[in-house]
Structure formats: structure tokens, C-alpha cells
C-alpha positions in Angstrom: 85.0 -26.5 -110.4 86.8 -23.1 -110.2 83.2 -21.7 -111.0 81.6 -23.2 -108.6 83.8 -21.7 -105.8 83.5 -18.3 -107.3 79.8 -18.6 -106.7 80.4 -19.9 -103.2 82.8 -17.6 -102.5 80.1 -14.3 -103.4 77.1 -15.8 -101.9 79.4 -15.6 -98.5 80.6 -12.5 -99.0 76.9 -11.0 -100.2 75.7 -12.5 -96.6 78.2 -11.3 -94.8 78.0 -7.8 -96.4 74.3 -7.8 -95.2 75.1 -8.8 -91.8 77.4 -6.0 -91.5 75.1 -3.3 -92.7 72.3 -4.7 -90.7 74.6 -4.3 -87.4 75.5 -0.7 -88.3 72.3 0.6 -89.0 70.8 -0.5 -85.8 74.0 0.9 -84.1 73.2 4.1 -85.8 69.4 4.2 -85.0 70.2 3.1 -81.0 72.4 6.2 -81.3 70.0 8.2 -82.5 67.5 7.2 -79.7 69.5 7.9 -76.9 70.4 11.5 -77.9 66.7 12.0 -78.0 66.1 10.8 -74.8 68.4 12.7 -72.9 67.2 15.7 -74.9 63.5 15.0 -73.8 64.9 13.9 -70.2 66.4 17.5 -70.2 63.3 19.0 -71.1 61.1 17.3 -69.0 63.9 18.0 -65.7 63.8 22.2 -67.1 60.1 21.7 -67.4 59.5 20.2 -63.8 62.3 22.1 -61.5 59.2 23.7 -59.8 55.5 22.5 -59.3 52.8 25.0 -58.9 50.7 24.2 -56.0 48.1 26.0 -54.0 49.0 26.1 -50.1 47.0 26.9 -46.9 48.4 28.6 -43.6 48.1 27.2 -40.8 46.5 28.9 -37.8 44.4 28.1 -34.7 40.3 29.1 -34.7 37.3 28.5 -32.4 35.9 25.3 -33.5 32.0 24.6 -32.7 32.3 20.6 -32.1 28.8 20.0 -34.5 28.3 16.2 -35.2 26.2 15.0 -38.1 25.1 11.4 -38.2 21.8 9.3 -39.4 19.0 8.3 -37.1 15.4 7.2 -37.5 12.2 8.4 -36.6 10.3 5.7 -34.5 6.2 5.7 -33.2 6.2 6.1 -29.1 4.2 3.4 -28.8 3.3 0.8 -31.4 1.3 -2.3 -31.8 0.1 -5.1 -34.3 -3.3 -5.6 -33.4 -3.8 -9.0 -33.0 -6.6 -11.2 -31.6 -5.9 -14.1 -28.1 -8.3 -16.5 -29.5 -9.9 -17.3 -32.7 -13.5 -17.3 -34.1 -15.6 -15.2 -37.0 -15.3 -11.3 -37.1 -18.5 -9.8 -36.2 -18.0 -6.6 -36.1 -15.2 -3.6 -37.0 -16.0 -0.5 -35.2 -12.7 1.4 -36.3 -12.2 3.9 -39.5 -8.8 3.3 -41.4 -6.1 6.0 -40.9 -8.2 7.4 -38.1 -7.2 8.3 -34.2 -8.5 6.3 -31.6 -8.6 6.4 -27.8 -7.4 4.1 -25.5 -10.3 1.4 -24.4 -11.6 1.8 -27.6 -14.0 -1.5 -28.8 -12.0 -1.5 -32.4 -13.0 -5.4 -33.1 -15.5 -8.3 -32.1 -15.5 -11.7 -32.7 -18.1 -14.3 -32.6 -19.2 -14.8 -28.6 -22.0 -16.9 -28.5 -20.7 -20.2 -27.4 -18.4 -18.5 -24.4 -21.9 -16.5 -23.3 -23.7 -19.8 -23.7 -21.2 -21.3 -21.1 -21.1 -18.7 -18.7 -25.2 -18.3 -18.5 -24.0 -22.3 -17.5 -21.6 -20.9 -14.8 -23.9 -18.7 -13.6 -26.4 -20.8 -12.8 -24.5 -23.4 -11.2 -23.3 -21.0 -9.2 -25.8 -19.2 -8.1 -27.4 -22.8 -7.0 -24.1 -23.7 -5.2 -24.4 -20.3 -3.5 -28.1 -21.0 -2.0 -26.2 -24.7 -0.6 -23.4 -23.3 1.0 -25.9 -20.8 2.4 -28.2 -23.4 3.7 -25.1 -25.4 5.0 -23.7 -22.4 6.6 -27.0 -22.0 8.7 -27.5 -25.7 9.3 -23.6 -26.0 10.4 -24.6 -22.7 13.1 -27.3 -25.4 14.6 -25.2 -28.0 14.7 -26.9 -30.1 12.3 -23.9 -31.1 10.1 -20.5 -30.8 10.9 -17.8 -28.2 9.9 -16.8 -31.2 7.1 -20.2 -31.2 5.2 -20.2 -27.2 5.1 -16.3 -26.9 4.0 -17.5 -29.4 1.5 -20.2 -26.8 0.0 -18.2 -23.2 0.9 -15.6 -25.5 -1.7 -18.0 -26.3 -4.5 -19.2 -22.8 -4.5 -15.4 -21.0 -4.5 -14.6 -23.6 -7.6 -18.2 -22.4 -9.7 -17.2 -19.1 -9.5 -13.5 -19.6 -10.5 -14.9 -21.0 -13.3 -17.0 -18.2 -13.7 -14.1 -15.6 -14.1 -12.5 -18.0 -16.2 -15.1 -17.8 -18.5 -15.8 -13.9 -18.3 -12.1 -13.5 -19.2 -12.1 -15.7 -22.6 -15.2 -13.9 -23.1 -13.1 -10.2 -22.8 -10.9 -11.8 -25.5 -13.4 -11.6 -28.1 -13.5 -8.1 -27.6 -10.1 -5.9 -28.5 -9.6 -2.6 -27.6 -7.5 0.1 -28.4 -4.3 -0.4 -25.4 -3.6 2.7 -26.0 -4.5 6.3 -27.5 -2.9 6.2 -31.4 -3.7 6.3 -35.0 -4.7 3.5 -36.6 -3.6 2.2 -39.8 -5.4 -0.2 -42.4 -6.8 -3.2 -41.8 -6.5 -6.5 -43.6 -9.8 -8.2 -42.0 -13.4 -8.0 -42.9 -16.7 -9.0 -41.2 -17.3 -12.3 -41.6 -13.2 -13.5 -41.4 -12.0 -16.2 -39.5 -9.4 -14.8 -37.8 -6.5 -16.3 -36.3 -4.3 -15.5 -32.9 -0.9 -14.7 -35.7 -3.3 -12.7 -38.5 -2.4 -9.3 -37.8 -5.6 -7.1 -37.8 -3.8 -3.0 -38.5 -1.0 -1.2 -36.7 -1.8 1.3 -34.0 1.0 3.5 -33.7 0.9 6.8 -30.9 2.8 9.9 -32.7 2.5 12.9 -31.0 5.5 13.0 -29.5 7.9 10.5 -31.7 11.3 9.1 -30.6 14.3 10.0 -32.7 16.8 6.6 -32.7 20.5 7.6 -33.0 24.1 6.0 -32.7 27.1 8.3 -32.0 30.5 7.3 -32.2 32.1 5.7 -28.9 34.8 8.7 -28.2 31.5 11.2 -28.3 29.6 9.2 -25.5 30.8 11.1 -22.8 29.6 14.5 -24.6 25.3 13.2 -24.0 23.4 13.5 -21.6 19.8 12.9 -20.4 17.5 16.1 -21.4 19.9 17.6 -24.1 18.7 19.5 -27.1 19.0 17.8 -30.9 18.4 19.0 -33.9 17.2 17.2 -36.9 15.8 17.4 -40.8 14.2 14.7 -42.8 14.6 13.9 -46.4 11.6 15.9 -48.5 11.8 19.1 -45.9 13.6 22.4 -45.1 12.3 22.5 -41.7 14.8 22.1 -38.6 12.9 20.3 -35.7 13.9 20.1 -31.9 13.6 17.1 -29.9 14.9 16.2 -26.3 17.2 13.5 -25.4 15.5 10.9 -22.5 17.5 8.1 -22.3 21.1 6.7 -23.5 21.8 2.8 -23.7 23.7 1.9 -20.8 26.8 0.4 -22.8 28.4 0.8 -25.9 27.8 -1.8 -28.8 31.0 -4.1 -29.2 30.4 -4.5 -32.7 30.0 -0.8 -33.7 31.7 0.7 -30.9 28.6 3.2 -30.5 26.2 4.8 -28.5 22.5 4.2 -28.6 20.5 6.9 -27.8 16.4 8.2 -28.0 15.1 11.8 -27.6 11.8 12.8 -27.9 10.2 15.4 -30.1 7.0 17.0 -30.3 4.5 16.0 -33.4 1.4 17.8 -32.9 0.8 18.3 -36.7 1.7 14.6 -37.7 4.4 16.0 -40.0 6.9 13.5 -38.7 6.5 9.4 -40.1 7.9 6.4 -38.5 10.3 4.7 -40.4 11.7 8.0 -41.6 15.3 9.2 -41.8 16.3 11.8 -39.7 19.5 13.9 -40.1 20.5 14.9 -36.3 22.7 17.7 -35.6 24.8 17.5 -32.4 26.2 20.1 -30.5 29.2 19.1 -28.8 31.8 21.1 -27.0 33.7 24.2 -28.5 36.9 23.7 -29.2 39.4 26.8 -28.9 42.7 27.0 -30.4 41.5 24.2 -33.2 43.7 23.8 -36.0 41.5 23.0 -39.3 42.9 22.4 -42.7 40.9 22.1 -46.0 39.5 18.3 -46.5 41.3 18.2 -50.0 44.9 18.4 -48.2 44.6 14.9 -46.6 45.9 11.9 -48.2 44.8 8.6 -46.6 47.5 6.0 -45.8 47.9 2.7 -45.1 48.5 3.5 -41.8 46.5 6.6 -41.1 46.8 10.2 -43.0 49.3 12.3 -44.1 49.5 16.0 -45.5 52.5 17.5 -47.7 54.1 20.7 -46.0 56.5 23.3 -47.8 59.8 23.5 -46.0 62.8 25.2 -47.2 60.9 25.6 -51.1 60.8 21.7 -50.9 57.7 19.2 -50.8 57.4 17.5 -47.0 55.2 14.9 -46.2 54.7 14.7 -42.7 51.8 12.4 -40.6 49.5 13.5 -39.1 46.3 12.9 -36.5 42.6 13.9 -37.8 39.4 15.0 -35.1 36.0 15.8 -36.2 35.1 16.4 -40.2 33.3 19.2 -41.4 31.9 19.5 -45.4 35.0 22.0 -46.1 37.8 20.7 -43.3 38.9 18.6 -41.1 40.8 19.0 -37.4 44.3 18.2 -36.8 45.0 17.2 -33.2 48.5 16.3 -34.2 51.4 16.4 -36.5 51.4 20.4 -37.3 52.4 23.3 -36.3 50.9 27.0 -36.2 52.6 28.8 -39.2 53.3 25.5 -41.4 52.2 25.8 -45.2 50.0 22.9 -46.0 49.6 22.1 -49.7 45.9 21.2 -51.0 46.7 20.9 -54.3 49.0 18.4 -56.7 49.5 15.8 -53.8 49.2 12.9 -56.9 52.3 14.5 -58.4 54.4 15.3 -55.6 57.2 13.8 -54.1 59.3 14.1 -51.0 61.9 16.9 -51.3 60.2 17.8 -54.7 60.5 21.5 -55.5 57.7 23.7 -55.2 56.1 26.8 -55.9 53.2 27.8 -54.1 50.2 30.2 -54.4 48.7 31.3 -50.6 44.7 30.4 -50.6 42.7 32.7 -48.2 42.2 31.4 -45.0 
């Protein structure tokens, strides 16, 4: 029995001896850890007592007010041909991709049963004409009344209504050019039954062409009727000038903008409908502008902010942005001539954070 014990009494003791080791050692290794934390703390606070940044300036400059913004290039005129009545195509006296002059016979369509009634019309009414005239003179006699000759005057004015009536469905079998344009392709032949919804080819006038544009509500007040745009168009170098003629007369409620159309000379056709068109503004000049680089603005939830320097410590400070150039934007508010604006390392700083900063030219 006494042996037994014994052996209870070591395999205790051999437990507890290796709970107590375990303890210590990680005692001794949590020791260890912390000492080389607040070594690396120490070397990461001697490492980051200063942050080099690149800083900017400020100062006021004459600020030409340019504004860039997207338009379109639209036809002056344009028009899907497209036929009043229906009946076989005849003829197509029109060359695709060609000009054409307004009142130009561009397509016929089978007439013969509308000339077949009016040679009808005619004739009726050219026999109701020799009654009313034979009425008329028997009426000056007094051989029938005013009744009888009102009677024949009235069969005569109905004939030749019906006349004109028929004349005009027979003008619908003829279209013309409405106006002076080129003329794009066709999706008709000779010998097509063609419909009042097929579209027959798009006539489109382009010398001059209207440049569509939108400009942002707070700029509406800046254009005016007969002003002088600028614009480019994707695939070319070349700067053309067009002339503003007229300006919606309200803004849009869902884009808060300004619709607006200027005209501009095509003579060599160089200029497409449908194409984009990159128009240049010129607004007014502001004097006394203060621009900062682009780079130096950090958007916020509630607007923009810059960092300043102020007393060799990191300031952020909001502020209130204007027009936007490719390089800078302008400040209306939130800085002051002389301030040091940091455009670089605003992801690592912090308020208050210490700073050392390298002047960029201005």
C-alpha cells in the first residue's frame, strides 16, 4: 500500500513541477516581448519626430476663369425622309452621300390610280362649270330663280374641292428635298412598297453646325447671346470657333445646368454630327485668385480640407474650392496669403504632427 502512495505521491509532484515551469517560462518570454516593444516603440517615436513633406506658398495671381466641359456637335437641320402615303417606288432620283437642294424630286411612288381620279375630277368639273355658267345666264333672264343657280354655283365649288383634294394626295407621291443638305444612304429600291414609318435616308444641312452644351448653374449668368467658344473634337488638333445663338430659358432641375447652342461654320464638312466636342469657355478674370496645387486637397465627408504648417506642426484647416484647372484648383475660402500648404504626405499626417517641409516653386 505504502508503494502505491509513493507513486501517487510523484506523479503529483511531476505535474505540478511541470505546471510550474510552464508558468515561468511564459512569464519570462512575456517579459521578453515587452522590452522589445518599447525598444521598437522608441525607435519608431526617434524615427517619426519629424515628417518630410513638400509645401506650397500661398500667394494671390490673375486667374483667367477658362471652363472645360463636353458638348456635341448636332446637323442644323435634320430629317428622316419619310413618305405620307404608301404605294410602289418608281423612281430614286437621288445619289447616296451626295448634296441636294431644296425642292429637289429625291423619290416617286406609284401615281397612276390618283391621276386616274383626278382626269375624273376634272371632267366633272369642267361639266359642272358649263351648268353653273348656263344657270348663271338663265338666272340674269329670269328663267330660274336664284335657288336653281345656288344649286349649280354649289355643285361646281364641291367638284373642284375635290379637285385640290386629289392634286394634293397626288403631291404626296412626290417627295422633295425640304431643305438644302446632304443626303445619306438609302434603305429603299425601285420596286419597294414603301410604307408612311419606313424611313427612306437622312438629310442632314451642315454648313454651319450647332454645338450642344451644358454649363454648370453658378456659370449661367457668365453667357450670353453672340459669345465666342472654342472647341476640339476627338481625332484632331485643330481649335474651331463657333458663336453662341441662343440659351435655354431655365435651368434643368435635375442637373442644375444650362443648355446652350452656338453655331459654327463648316464649309469643308470637317465637322460630324453626333461628334464630341471639347468646348473651351472663357469666363471672367479673376484678380487676386488664390490657387493651390490639385494634389493638396483632401476630400471630406463634408467638403475639402488642406493641411497647413503652423508653428513646425501639421494643421488641417477646411476650406472652400472654385473653378479646377489640370494643375490647381481655387480657394475662395479657408486661407490666407502667406500660409504653407502641404501637397505631400497628407495619408500619413496627423493634426499637430511634426513636420519638416521642403518649399516647391510657385
Amino acid at each position: 500500500m505504502k508503494v502505491k502512495y509513493l507513486i501517487y505521491a510523484g506523479i503529483v509532484l511531476g505535474i505540478s513541477y511541470l505546471v510550474y515551469y510552464r508558468i515561468s517560462a511564459n512569464k519570462k518570454l512575456a517579459a521578453e516581448g515587452a522590452s522589445m516593444g518599447k525598444g521598437s516603440d522608441k525607435g519608431k517615436k526617434g524615427a517619426g519626430q519629424h515628417l518630410n513633406v513638400n509645401g506650397y506658398v500661398v500667394k494671390t495671381v490673375s486667374f483667367n476663369n477658362d471652363l472645360e466641359i463636353t458638348g456635341a456637335i448636332d446637323a442644323n437641320e435634320s430629317v428622316a425622309l419619310q413618305s405620307e402615303v404608301s404605294g410602289l417606288v418608281t423612281g430614286i432620283y437621288f445619289k447616296e452621300g451626295t448634296n441636294v437642294t431644296k425642292g429637289t424630286l429625291l423619290v416617286k411612288i406609284n401615281d397612276r390610280d390618283i391621276q386616274a381620279q383626278l382626269q375624273q375630277a376634272l371632267t366633272k368639273e369642267k361639266l359642272s362649270a358649263t351648268v353653273e355658267s348656263r344657270a348663271k345666264q338663265l338666272l340674269q333672264k329670269g328663267a330660274i330663280s336664284q335657288e336653281e343657280y345656288d344649286t349649280a354655283l354649289a355643285d361646281l365649288l364641291s367638284l373642284r374641292a375635290q379637285t385640290q383634294l386629289i392634286r394634293a394626295q397626288l403631291a404626296k407621291t412626290s417627295i422633295l428635298a425640304p431643305f438644302s443638305g446632304k443626303i445619306g444612304l438609302r434603305s429603299i429600291s425601285v420596286g419597294d412598297y414603301l410604307a408612311p414609318t419606313r424611313v427612306i435616308a437622312n438629310l442632314l444641312s451642315i454648313n454651319p453646325v450647332k454645338v450642344s452644351f451644358s454649363v454648370p448653374e453658378k456659370y449661367s449668368g457668365q453667357i450670353k447671346v453672340n459669345s465666342d467658344i472654342k472647341f476640339k473634337t476627338e481625332g484632331s488638333t485643330k481649335t474651331y470657333t463657333a458663336k453662341v445663338f441662343a440659351l435655354e430659358p431655365g435651368i434643368n432641375p435635375q442637373t442644375r445646368t444650362l443648355q446652350i447652342k452656338a453655331l459654327a461654320p463648316n464649309p469643308n464638312n470637317e465637322l460630324l454630327p453626333g461628334a464630341f466636342a471639347k468646348v473651351e469657355l472663357s469666363l471672367s478674370t479673376l484678380e487676386n485668385a488664390i490657387l493651390i496645387p490639385n494634389e493638396a486637397i483632401i476630400p471630406v465627408l463634408k467638403g475639402k480640407t488642406v493641411y497647413i504648417v503652423k508653428n513646425g506642426k501639421a494643421k488641417q484647416v477646411p476650406v472652400e474650392a472654385g473653378t479646377r484647372t489640370a494643375e490647381s484648383i481655387v480657394i475662395t475660402s479657408g486661407l490666407n496669403i502667406g500660409d504653407t500648404v502641404l501637397t505631400t504626405g497628407a495619408m500619413a499626417l496627423k493634426p499637430d504632427a511634426p513636420v519638416k517641409v521642403t518649399l516647391t516653386k510657385n
